[in-house]
C-alpha positions, 0 to 999 in steps of 0.5 A: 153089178153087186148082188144085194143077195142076204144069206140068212133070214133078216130082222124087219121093221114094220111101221105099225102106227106112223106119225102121219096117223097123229095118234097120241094114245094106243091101246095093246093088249096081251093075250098072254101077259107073261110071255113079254116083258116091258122096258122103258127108259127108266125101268124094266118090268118082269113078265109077272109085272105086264098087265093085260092091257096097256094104254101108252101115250106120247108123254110116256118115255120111249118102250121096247115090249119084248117076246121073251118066249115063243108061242105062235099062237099068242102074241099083243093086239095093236088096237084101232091101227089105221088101213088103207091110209087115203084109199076108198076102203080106209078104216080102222083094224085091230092087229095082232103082232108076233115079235116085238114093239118099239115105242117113240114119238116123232114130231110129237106124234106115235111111233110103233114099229113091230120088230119081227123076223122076215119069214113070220112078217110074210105068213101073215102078208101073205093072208092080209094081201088075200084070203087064207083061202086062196089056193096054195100056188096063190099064197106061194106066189103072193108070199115070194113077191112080197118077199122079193120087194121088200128085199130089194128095198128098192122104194125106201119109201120110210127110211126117214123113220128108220123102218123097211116098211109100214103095214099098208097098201103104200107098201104092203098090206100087214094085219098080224096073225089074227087071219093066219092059217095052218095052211098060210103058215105051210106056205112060208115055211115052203118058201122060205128064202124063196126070191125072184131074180134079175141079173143076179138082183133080188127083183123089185117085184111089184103087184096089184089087186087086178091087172084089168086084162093087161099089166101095166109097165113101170115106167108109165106109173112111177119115176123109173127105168125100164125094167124089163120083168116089170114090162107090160103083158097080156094077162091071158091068151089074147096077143093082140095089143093094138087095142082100141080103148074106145071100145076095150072098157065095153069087153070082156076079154080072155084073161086071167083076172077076168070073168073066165077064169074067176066069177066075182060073185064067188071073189069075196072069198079070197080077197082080204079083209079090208077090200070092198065087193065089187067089180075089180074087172070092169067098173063105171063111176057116175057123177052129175056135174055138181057132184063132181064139182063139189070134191073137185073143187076141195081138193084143188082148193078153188071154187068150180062153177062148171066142168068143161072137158075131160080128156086123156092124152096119153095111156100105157100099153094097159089103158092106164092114163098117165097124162090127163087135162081138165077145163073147167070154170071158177065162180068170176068166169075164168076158165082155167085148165088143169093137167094131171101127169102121174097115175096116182093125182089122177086117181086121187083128183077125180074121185071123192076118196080114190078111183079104183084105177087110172084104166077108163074111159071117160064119157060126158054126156048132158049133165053127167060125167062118168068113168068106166074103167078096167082093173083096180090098182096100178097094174104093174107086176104080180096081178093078184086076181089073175094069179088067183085065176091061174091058181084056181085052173092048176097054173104052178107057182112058178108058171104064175111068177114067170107069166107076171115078171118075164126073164127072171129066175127063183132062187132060194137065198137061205 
């Protein structure tokens, strides 16, 4: 097998604003004017010439702003950039970007793609995925296996626009340097070149916000092979997997991400800045039948008068379900069913925005239908509140990666 092992730090290109966001003006800013010059295909303004805002729209020619001299602590603030696109938390942020922007339009709508050099992109992952006040063996960990996806660049997810990633949770989270920290830049200086291996593979090492006690193996959540160091695992010291998920959601087992190792009233601290508070280890959603009629009946496009029966049919090792059936009745009488094969329309169909996870139980009872659920996110990988766990009761960042993805090695590539 090939290595895909690259032996210098590479350029990235980061999706900022995508044409899904149907953006037909930005607005940068400067905090510094000087320190860039802007080039468009007709002229070439000097850095004395770069104002200190900037409005570009889709009737302007193509533009390269360039970094013409290096200051970290100074860089152009993308405004109004859209985060956590079709999730429960989407809302708009202001990101301060190091490197450079390309400007283009793509179907009639705004690209902006932050060029940047790997290393500066993941000091500010690192603290868009969670706090600056992590602990140092979370930022390690978090800043590795963000390092490994994207070099194994296994997804490719937006290659069609010419770019490694975009700035959101449908890759990883990128907010700019405005969260940066001493601490946070330490980190990737600590790790630089730092990757997860498997088989002499950079690994394409996947993560979410909590694992619920156990993670979940790839293969139930996305079309893909096994992969063993993205194989299922008990985030803790229980072993026991022959789980009764009749009774898992009403427990509160030993595990990393859970109660005992990380209270959620002190959470908010070391989650990032567009997560919500919440309940990411247990969680319940209520819905009386109307209210659950009323989205249901939007996002499959049909008039439901009545929901008849919810029932899952298959799970993963991690409770995740991968395969669920809806009856139900439209407005002339006729009952249909509708089968839900994949965890991501299961969450996006069964909740108003988007369910926390595809990890419950689901409880109909008179007039209400209702959901309680373990972990937040697809389980697969790095579970990044058991991490913090593990962090936060002296586990080293190797003894977090080699729990969450099994048989592999670290190698520093540069």
């Amino acid at each position: 097998m090939a290595s895909n092992l690259p032996q210098s730090e590479p350029i990235m290109r980061i999706g900022i604003i995508l044409p899904i966001d149907k953006q037909k003006i930005v607005t940068i800013s400067f905090s510094d004017p000087s320190l860039y010059e802007i080039e468009t295909l007709d002229r070439q303004n000097p850095s004395c010439k770069t104002p200190d805002m900037l409005n570009v729209s889709v009737d302007d020619s193509e533009m390269l702003i360039t970094k013409i001299i290096e200051d970290d602590n100074q860089g152009m603030t993308i405004h109004t950039v859209p985060a956590g696109r079709g999730f429960h938390w989407e809302k708009t942020i202001d990101v301060t970007l190091p490197g450079n922007i390309e400007i283009s339009t793509h179907n009639g709508w705004l690209l902006l793609t932050n060029v940047v050099p790997l290393e500066q992109y993941l000091a500010c992952v690192a603290v868009s995925e969670m706090s600056g006040a992590c602990p140092p063996a979370l930022r390690e960990s978090q800043t590795i296996t963000a390092r490994s996806w994207i070099l194994a660049a296994a997804e490719n997810k937006h290659s069609d626009l010419n770019l490694d990633a975009c700035n959101d949770d449908c890759c990883q989270r990128y907010q700019g340097f405005s969260q940066m920290t001493n601490a946070s830049r330490k980190t990737s200086i600590d790790t630089k070149g730092i990757v997860l291996t498997y088989d002499n593979q950079i690994c394409d090492a996947r993560y979410s916000k909590s694992c619920g006690g156990i993670s979940e193996s790839a293969e139930n959540i996305w079309d893909m092979p096994h992969t063993p160091y993205l194989s299922s695992i008990v985030d803790g010291s229980e072993t026991d997997l022959s789980i009764n998920w009749d009774t898992w959601f009403d427990k509160k087992p030993n595990a990393f991400c859970g109660p005992h190792f990380i209270d959620e009233k002190h959470l908010h601290t070391y989650l990032g800045n567009v997560d919500k508070e919440g309940h990411y280890f247990r969680w319940s959603v209520k819905y009386s039948q109307k209210e659950f009629r009323t989205f249901f009946s939007e996002k499959i496009q049909e008039n439901v008068t009545n929901i008849l029966k919810i029932e899952a049919l298959s799970r993963g090792e991690s409770g995740r379900i991968n395969n669920v059936y809806l009856d139900y009745q439209i407005f002339d009488g006729t009952l249909k069913t509708l089968n839900i094969t994949n965890e991501y329309d299961i969450r996006r169909l069964l909740h108003p925005s988007f369910l926390y996870s595809s990890c419950f139980k689901i409880i109909m009872e008179n007039d209400n239908i209702k959901f309680m659920g373990a972990g937040w996110g697809h389980g697969v990988g790095l579970c990044q509140i058991g991490a913090l766990g593990m962090a936060l009761n002296d586990y080293k960042t190797e003894d977090i990666l080699l729990h969450y993805f099994k048989h592999t090695k670290l190698k520093r590539l540069y």
